[in-house]
C-alpha positions in Angstrom: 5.2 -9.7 -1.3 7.8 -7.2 -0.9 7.8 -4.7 1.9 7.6 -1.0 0.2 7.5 1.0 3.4 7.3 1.0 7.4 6.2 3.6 9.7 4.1 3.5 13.1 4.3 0.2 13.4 2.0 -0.2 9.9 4.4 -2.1 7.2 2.9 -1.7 3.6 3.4 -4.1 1.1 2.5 -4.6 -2.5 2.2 -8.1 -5.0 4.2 -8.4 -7.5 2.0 -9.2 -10.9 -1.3 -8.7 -8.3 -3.6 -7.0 -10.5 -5.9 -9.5 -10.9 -7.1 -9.8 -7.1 -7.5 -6.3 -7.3 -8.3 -4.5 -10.2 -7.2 -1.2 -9.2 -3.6 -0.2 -8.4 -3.5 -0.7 -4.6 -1.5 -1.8 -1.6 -1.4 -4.3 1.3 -1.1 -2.5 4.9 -0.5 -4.9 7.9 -0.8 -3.6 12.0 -0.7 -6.2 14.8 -1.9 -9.4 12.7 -4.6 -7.3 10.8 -4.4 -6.3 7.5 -6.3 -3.9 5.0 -5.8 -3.1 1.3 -6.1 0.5 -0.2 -6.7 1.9 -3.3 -3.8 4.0 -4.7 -5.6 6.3 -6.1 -7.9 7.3 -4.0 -7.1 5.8 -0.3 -10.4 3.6 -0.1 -10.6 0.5 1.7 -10.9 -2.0 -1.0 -10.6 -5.3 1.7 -10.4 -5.7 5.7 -9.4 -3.3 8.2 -7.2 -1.6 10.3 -8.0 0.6 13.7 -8.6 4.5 12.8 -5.7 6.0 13.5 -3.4 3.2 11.5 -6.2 3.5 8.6 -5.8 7.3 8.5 -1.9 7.1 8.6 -2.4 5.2 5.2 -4.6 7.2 3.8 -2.5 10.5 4.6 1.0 8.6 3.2 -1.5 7.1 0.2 -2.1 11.1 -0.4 1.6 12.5 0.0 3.4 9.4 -1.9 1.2 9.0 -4.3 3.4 8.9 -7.6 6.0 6.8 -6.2 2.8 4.1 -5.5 2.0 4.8 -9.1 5.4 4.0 -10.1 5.5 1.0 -7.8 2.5 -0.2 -9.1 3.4 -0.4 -12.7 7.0 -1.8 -11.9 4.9 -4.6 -10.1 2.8 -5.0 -12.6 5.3 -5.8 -15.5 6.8 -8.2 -12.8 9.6 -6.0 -11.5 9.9 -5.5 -7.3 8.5 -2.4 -6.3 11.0 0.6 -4.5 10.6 1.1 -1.1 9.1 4.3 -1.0 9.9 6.8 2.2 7.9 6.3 5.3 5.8 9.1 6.9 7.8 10.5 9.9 
């Protein structure tokens, strides 16, 4: 699963060909041995969890990056690796 970005401690990852776990396009965050996945379009918590403030951070990058995890998410889809995509700083 590559690693698409990395900020605050919070390292967000996305499947390659993973849209059948998950229906919608979405990403794999991971803080201190827990893990959450978020919708792209929308920043909902589709599985597990991470503490407030980490879950925010994702939701606010989810927001500002948002065509690039578009992008990413159709490259992955076709079977390509996803670009990393800028962290928030």
């Amino acid at each position: 699963m590559p690693l698409i970005s990395n900020f605050f401690g919070i390292e967000i990852r996305m499947h390659v060909n993973d849209d059948k776990q998950h229906k919608l396009p979405h990403i794999h965050a991971y803080y201190q041995g827990q893990r959450a996945v978020f919708s792209i379009s929308d920043g909902t918590v589709l599985a597990g969890k991470l503490p407030r403030r980490q879950r925010r951070l994702v939701q606010a990058w989810i927001e500002i990056r948002n065509e690039e995890l578009i992008d990413d998410w159709e490259l992955a889809v076709q079977g390509t690796a996803p670009s990393p995509i800028r962290p928030l700083s």
